[in-house]
C-alpha positions in Angstrom: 34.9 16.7 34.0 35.2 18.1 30.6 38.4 21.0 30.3 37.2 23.9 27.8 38.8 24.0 24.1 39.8 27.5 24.5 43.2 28.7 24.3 45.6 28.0 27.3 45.4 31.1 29.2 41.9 30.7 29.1 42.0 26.9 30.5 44.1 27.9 33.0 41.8 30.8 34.7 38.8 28.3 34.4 40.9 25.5 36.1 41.9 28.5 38.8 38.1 28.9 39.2 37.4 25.4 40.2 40.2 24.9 42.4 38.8 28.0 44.0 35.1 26.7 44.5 36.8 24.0 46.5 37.8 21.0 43.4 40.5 19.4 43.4 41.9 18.7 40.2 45.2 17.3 40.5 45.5 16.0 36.8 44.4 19.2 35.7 47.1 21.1 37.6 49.8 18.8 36.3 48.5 19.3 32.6 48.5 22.8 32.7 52.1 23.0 34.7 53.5 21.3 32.3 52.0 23.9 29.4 53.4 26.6 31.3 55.8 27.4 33.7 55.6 31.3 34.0 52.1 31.3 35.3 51.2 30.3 38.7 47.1 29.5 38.6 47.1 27.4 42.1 47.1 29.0 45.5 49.2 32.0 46.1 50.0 30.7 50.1 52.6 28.2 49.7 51.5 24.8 51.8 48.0 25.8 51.5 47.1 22.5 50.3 49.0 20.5 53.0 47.5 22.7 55.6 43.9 21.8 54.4 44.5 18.1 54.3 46.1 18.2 57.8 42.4 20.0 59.2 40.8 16.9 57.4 38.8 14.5 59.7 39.5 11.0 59.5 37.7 8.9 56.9 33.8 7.9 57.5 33.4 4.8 59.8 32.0 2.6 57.2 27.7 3.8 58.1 27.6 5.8 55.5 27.2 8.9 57.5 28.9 12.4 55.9 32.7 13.6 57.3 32.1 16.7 59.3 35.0 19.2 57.9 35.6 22.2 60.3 37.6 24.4 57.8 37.3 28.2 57.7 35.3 28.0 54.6 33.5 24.0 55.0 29.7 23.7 55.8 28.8 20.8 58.1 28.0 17.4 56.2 30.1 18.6 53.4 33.0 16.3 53.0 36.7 17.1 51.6 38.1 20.5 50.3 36.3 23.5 51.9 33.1 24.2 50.3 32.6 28.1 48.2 29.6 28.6 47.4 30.7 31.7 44.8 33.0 30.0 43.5 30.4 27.4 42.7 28.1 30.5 41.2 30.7 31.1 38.9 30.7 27.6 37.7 27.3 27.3 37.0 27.1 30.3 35.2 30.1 29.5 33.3 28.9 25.6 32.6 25.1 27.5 31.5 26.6 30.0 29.0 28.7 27.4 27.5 25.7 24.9 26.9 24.0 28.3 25.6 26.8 28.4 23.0 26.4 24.6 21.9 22.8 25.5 21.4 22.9 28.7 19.6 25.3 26.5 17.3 22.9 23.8 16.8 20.0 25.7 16.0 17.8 23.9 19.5 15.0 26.0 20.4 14.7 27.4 16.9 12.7 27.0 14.2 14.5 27.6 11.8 18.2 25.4 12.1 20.9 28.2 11.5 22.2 25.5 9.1 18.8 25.6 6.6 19.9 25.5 3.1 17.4 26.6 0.1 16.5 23.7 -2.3 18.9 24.0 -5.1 17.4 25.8 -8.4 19.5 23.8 -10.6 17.4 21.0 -10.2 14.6 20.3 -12.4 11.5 20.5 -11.1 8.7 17.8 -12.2 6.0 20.2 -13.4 9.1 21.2 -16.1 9.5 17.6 -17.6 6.7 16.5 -19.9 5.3 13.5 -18.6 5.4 10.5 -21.6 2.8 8.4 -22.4 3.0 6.6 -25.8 -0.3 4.7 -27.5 0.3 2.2 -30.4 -2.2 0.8 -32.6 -2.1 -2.3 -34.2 -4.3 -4.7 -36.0 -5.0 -8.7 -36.6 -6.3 -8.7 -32.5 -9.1 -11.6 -32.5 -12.0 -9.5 -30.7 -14.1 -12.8 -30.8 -15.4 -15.9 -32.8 -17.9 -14.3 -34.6 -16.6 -10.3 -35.2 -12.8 -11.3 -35.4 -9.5 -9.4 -36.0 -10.3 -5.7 -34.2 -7.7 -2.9 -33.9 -7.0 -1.8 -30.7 -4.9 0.9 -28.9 -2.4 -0.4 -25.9 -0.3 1.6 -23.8 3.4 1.0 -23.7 3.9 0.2 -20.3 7.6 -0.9 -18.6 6.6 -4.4 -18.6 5.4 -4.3 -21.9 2.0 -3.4 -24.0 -1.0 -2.5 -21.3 -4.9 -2.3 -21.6 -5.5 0.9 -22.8 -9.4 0.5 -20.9 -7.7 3.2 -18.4 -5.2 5.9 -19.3 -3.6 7.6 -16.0 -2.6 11.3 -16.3 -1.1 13.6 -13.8 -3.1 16.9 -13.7 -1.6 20.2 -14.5 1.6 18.8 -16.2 2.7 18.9 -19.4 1.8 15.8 -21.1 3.8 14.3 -24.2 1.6 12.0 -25.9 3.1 9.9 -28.5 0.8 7.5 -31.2 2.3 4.5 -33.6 0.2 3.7 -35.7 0.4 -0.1 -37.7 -2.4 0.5 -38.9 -2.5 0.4 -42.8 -5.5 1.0 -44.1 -8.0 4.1 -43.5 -11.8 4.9 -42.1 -14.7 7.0 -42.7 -14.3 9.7 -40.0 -17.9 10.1 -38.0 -17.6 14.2 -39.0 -15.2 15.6 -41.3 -14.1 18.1 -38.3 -11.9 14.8 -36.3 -9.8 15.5 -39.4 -8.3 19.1 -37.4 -6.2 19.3 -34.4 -7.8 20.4 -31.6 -6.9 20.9 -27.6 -3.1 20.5 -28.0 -0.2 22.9 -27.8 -0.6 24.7 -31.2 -3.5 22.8 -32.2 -0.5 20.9 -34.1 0.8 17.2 -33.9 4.7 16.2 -35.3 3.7 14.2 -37.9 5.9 11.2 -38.9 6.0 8.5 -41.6 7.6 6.5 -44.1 6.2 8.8 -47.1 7.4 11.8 -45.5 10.7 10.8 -44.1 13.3 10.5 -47.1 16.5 10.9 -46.1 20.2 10.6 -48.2 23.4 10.1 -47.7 25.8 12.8 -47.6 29.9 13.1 -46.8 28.9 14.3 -43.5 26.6 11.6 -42.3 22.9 11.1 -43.1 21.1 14.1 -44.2 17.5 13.9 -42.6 14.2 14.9 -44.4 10.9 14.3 -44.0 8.4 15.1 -40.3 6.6 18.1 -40.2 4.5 19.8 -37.7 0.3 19.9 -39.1 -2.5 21.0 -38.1 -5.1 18.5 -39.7 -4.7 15.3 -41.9 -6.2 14.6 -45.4 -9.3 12.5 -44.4 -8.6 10.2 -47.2 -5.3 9.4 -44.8 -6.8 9.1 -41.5 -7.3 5.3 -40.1 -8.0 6.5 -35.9 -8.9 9.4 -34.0 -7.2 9.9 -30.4 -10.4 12.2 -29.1 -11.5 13.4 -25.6 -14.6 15.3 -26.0 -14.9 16.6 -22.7 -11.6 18.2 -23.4 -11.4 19.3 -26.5 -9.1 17.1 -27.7 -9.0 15.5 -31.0 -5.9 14.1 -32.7 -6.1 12.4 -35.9 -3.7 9.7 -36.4 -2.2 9.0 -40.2 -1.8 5.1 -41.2 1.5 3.7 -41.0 2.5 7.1 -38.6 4.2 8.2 -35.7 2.5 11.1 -34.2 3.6 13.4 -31.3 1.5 15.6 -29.6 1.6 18.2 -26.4 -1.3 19.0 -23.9 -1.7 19.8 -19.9 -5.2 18.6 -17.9 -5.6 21.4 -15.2 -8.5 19.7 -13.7 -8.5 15.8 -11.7 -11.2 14.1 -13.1 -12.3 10.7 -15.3 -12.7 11.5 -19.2 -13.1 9.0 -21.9 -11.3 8.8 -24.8 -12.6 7.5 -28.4 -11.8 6.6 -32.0 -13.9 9.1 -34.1 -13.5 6.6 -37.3 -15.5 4.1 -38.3 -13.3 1.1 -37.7 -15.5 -1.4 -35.5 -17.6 -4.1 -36.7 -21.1 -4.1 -38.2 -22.9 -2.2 -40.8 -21.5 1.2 -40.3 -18.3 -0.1 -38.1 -19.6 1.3 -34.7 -19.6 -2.1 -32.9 -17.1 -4.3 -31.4 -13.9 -2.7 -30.8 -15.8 1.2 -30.6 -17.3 0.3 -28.1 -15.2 -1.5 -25.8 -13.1 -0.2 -23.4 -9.3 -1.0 -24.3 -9.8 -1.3 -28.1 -10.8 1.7 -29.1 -12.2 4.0 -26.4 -11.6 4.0 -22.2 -10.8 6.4 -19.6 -8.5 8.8 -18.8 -8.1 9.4 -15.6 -6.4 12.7 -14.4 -4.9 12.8 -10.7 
């Protein structure tokens, strides 16, 4: 039996209750006598107790069968103290409103827990962090026997460089995009318009390079010059293009650069990417590495 946590006046009228629906609780009584002396919560008929235990048949004859009590308020085939049945009303409507109050304080039978807290708004959200991919290009890879060295793009993965044959995107975030090129030398663009920047935030790239980064030496620390933001590259400078037709994107990419550029894909889907310059094999440097996927053109796919 589990005693209330309420103050003690109120222990003591629920232990009054009990001993009135016909339960003895001996240890109770004791506990709560020895709380309070100046209030009597047991029966107000002095040798009430000793005149209920004397009118109490003699103990079942080992069969099992149920001691018969003949007291003013006993039932037949109820055994012990006197049985009252409002007293054990009262009880089960106290025991019900007190598992009603555990309830209400746990939220059961709700939808919505009384203890729900709102995600905090201090945390930043994924859709608010640019999502980093970063491309480098470099030169002296042996396509085969016969063509030989090829440039190529890779994908700077955690474990290292990665085939660049498939580029994965998450759609409608923003996307930082970031190109090294080790490229040194330059290539005929296929039209003079992959010489613009096109489908990025601004239509601009951060352009950065050895020729444009001169920095000095000051009493303060080192005084930093050089990166710009552009919208287009002399063609004369150009060695790669970083282009997805199908969305509008074109970024050239200066030799001997570090390029950084911003763009979101709203729409899932597989687009391929190319190198609008002419820096493949054959004739007119259109085979061999333009025209396999992970050297210089593959997909990007957008989930």
């Amino acid at each position: 039996m589990v005693v209330p946590s309420a103050p003690l006046i109120d222990r003591m009228i629920w232990a009054k209750t009990m001993v009135g629906a016909g339960i003895d609780l001996p240890w109770l009584q004791a506990s709560v006598e020895s709380r309070s002396s100046s209030v009597q919560i047991w029966s107000s008929r002095p040798g009430e107790d000793e005149v209920k235990r004397a009118r109490k048949p003699p103990a079942p004859n080992g069969l099992g069968k149920p001691v018969k009590s003949h007291g003013p308020n006993s039932r037949p085939g109820v055994s012990g103290r006197g049985f009252n049945l409002r007293g054990l009303i009262i009880i089960v409507v106290m025991v019900a409103v007190a598992i009603s109050g555990i309830a209400a304080g746990y939220g059961i039978g709700s939808t919505t827990p009384s203890t729900a807290k709102a995600v905090s708004t201090t945390t930043t959200s994924a859709a608010q962090t640019p999502y980093v991919v970063t491309l480098v290009i470099t030169t002296g890879n042996e396509f085969n026997s016969s063509i030989g060295d090829q440039p190529a793009y890779y994908v700077i993965g955690p474990n290292g460089l990665q085939s660049s044959a498939q580029i994965n995107l998450p759609a409608q975030r923003l996307i930082k995009l970031v190109i090294i090129d080790y490229d040194n030398g330059n290539a005929t663009l296929a039209n003079s318009k992959y010489a613009d920047v096109t489908g990025v935030v601004g239509n601009q790239i951060q352009l950065v390079n050895n020729t444009l980064v001169n920095s000095t030496m000051s009493t303060s620390g080192i005084q930093i010059r050089g990166g710009e933001n552009v919208t287009s590259l002399p063609a004369s400078v150009i060695a790669h293009t970083f282009t997805i037709p199908s969305l509008g994107i074109n970024i050239p990419v200066g030799t001997l650069s570090t390029e950084v550029a911003y763009f979101t894909v709203e729409t899932a889907g597989t687009y391929t990417w190319f190198c609008m310059t002419e820096c493949g094999s054959g004739a007119e440097g259109l085979g061999g590495a333009m025209v396999t996927p992970g050297w210089m053109t593959g997909s990007v796919v957008v989930q």
